[in-house]
C-alpha positions in Angstrom: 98.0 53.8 106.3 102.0 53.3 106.5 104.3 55.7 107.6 105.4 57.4 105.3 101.5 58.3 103.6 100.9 59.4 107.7 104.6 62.0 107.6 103.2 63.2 104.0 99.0 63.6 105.0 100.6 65.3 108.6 102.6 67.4 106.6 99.6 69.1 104.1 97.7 69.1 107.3 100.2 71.4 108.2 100.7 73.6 105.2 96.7 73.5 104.8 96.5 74.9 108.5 99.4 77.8 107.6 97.6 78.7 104.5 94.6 79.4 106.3 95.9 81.5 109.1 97.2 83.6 106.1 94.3 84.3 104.1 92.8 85.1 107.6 95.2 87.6 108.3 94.7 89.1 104.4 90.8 88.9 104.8 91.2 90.7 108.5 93.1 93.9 107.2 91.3 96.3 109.2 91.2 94.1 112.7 92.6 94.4 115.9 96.6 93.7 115.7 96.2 93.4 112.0 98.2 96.8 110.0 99.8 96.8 106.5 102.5 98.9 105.2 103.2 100.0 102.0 107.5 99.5 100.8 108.9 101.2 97.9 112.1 100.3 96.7 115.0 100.0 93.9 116.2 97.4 92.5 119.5 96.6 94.3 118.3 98.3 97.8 117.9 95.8 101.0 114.4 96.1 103.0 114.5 95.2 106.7 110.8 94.5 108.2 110.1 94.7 111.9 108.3 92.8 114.2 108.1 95.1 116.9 108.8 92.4 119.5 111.5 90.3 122.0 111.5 86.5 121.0 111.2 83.8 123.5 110.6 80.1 123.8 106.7 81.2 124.0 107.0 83.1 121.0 106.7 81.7 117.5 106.9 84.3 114.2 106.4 82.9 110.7 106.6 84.8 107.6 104.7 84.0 104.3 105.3 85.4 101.3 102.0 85.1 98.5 101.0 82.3 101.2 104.3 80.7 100.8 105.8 80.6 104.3 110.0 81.4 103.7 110.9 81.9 107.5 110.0 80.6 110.9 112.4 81.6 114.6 110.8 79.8 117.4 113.0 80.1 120.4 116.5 80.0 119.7 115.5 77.5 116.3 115.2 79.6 112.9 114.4 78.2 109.8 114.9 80.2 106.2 112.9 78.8 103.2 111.5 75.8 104.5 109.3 75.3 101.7 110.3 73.4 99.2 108.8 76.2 96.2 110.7 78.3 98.2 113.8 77.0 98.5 114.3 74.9 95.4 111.6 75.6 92.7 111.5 79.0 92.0 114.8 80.1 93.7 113.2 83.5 94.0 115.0 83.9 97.1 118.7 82.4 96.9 120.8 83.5 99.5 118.6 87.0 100.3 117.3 86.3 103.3 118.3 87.4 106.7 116.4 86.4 110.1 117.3 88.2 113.5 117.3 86.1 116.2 116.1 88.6 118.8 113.6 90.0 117.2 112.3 87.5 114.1 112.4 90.3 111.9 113.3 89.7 108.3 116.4 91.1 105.5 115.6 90.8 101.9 118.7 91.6 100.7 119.6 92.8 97.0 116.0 93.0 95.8 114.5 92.6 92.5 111.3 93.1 90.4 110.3 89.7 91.0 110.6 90.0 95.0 107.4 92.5 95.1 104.5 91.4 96.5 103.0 90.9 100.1 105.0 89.7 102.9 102.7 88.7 105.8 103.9 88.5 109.1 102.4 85.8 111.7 102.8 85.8 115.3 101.8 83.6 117.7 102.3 83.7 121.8 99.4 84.0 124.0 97.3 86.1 121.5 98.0 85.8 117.7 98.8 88.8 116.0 100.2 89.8 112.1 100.8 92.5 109.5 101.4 92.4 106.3 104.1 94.7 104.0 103.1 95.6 100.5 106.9 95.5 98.9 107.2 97.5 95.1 110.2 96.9 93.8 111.2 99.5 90.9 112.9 99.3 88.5 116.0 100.8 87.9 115.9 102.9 84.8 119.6 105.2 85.6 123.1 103.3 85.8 123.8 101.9 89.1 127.6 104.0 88.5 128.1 107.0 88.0 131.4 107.4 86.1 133.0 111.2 86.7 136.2 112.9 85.6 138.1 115.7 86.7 141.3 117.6 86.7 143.9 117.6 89.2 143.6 120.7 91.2 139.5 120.6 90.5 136.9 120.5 92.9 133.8 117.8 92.9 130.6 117.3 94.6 128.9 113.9 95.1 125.1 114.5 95.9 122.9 112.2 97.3 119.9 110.6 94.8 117.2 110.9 97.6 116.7 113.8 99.9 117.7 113.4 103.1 115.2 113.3 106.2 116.2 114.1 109.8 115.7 110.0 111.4 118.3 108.8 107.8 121.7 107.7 108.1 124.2 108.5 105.6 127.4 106.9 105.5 130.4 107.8 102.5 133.3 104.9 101.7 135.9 105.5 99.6 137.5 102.2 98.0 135.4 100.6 101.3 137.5 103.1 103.6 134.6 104.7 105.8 135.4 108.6 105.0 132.0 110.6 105.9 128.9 109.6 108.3 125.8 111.4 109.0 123.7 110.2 112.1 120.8 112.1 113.3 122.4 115.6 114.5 125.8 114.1 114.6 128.3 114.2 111.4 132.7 112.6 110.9 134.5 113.1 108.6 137.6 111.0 108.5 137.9 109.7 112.1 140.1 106.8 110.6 144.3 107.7 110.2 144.7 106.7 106.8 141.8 108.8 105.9 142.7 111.6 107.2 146.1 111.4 105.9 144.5 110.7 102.6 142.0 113.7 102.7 143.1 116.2 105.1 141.3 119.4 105.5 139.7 118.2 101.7 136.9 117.2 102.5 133.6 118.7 103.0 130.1 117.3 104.2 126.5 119.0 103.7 124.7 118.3 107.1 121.1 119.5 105.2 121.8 117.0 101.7 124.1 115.0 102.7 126.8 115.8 100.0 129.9 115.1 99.9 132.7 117.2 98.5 136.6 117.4 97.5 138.5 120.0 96.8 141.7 120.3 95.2 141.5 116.9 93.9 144.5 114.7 93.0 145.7 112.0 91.5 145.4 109.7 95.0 141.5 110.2 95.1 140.8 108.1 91.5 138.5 105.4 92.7 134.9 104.1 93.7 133.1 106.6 96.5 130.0 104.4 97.3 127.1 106.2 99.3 125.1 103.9 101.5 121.8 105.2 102.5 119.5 103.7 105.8 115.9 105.1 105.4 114.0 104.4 108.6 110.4 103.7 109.6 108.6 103.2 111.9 108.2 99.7 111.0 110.5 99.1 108.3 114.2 100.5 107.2 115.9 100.5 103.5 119.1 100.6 103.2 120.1 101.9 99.5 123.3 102.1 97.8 124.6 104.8 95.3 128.4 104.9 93.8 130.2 107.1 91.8 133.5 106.2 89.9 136.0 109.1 90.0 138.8 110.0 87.2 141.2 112.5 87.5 143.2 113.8 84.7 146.6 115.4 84.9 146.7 118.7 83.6 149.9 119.1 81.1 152.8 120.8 83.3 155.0 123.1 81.7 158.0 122.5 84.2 158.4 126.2 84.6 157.5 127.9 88.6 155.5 130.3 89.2 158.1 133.5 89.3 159.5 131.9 85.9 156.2 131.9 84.1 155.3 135.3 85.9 158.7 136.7 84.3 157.9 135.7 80.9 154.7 137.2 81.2 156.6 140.8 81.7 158.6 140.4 78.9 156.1 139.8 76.7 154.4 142.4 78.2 157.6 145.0 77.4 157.5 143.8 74.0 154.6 144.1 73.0 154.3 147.9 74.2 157.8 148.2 72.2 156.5 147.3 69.4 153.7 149.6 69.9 156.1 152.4 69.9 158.2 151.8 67.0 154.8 151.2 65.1 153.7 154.6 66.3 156.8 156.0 65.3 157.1 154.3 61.6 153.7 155.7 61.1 154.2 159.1 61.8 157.7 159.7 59.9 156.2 157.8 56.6 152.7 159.6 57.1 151.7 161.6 53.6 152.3 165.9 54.3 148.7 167.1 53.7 148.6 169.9 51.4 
């Protein structure tokens, strides 16, 4: 045997030996240091899985997805999509994955139907251990904008499109400019000096919902308010993203102030009770005599 047949019969020695750790895991669902998760997400959210541990040099996690391995941190050495129907077959995962290098967990970022499936986590140290995370993806049946116009001088309230749950963090951007945050028990609202410039004292935030609202809007807040949404777990966050596209219409001015247009009002008034009286007048001198 040369060579090169030796590197290629080592190498499906390999991906033989991986497979079968996998479908141990799988067939193991219920055993010691073996859990699942379920994930449900929309199209367009990002799902972070966790490992729930430190990496060291003793530590080596691998990730499979359908028994396709797509990531592997040993020590400080990571490797993303190291299988070639990973990487340059089926594409399925171009440029959406993220591995942390302290922890091995994994970022699928900008998710789509065809990402569901299971993800199974492998770890090996002293004692193997693995999990494995059920992803849905759903589809996304509502546009991913929502366009909204108002007057100037109107009032508008941008609501969340998940209710919000105590551990969530909810963060408001307007044209990327950070506005609005929710963390926990702890809310800001324009800790930046442009926004507050931009916004001040117009601005309202619903600790309960997380809603965010404008009042006496003008022509300066036209633009894309994008909502960015971090669900937590226990063992897994999503991170979801929801925008709104505002207009605002001027409302025709008729270049008259306030005491000018109160004035006219008066005289109309006067006029039209003068008229009143010369009607009541006209009537009563042309009435017929009664006999």
């Amino acid at each position: 045997m040369n060579q090169n047949s030796h590197s290629i019969y080592v190498e499906k020695m390999l991906l033989l030996v991986n497979l079968l750790s996998v479908i141990l895991i799988s067939a193991n669902h219920g055993a010691s240091g073996v859990g699942s998760d379920e994930v449900f997400v929309m199209e367009g959210d990002s799902v972070f899985l966790y490992t729930g541990v430190k990496t060291n040099r003793q530590v080596d996690i691998r990730w499979y997805y359908k028994y396709t391995r797509i990531a592997q941190i040993n020590g400080d050495l990571s490797k993303i999509c190291t299988d070639v129907q990973c990487n340059e077959y089926t594409e399925r995962f171009r440029d959406r994955l993220k591995l942390d290098h302290q922890t091995g967990s994994l970022t699928i970022t900008n998710t789509r139907n065809r990402h569901s499936g299971e993800y199974t986590l492998k770890i090996f140290s002293s004692s193997s251990s693995g999990k494995i995370f059920s992803v849905n993806v759903q589809d996304v049946t509502a546009a991913e904008i929502d366009e909204v116009k108002r007057n100037n001088g109107e009032s508008i309230t941008f609501d969340p499109p998940v209710s919000r749950k105590p551990n969530d963090v909810m963060t408001w951007y307007f044209n990327d400019i950070l506005i609005a945050e929710i963390t926990g028990d702890q809310s800001k609202i324009c800790t930046d000096v442009q926004c507050k410039e931009r916004f001040r004292d117009r601005l309202k935030l619903d600790h309960q919902t997380g809603s965010l609202t404008i009042t006496n809007i003008r022509n300066t807040d036209y633009g894309e308010y994008k909502l960015q949404i971090i669900i937590n777990n226990s063992s897994f966050s999503i991170t979801r993203v929801k925008r709104f596209n505002l207009t605002v219409i001027d409302v025709p001015d008729s270049g008259l102030s306030s005491g000018a247009v109160a004035g006219i009002v008066a005289v109309v008034l006067l006029v039209s009770a003068g008229a009143g009286v010369i009607y009541y007048r006209h009537h009563r001198t042309h009435a017929p005599v009664l006999q």
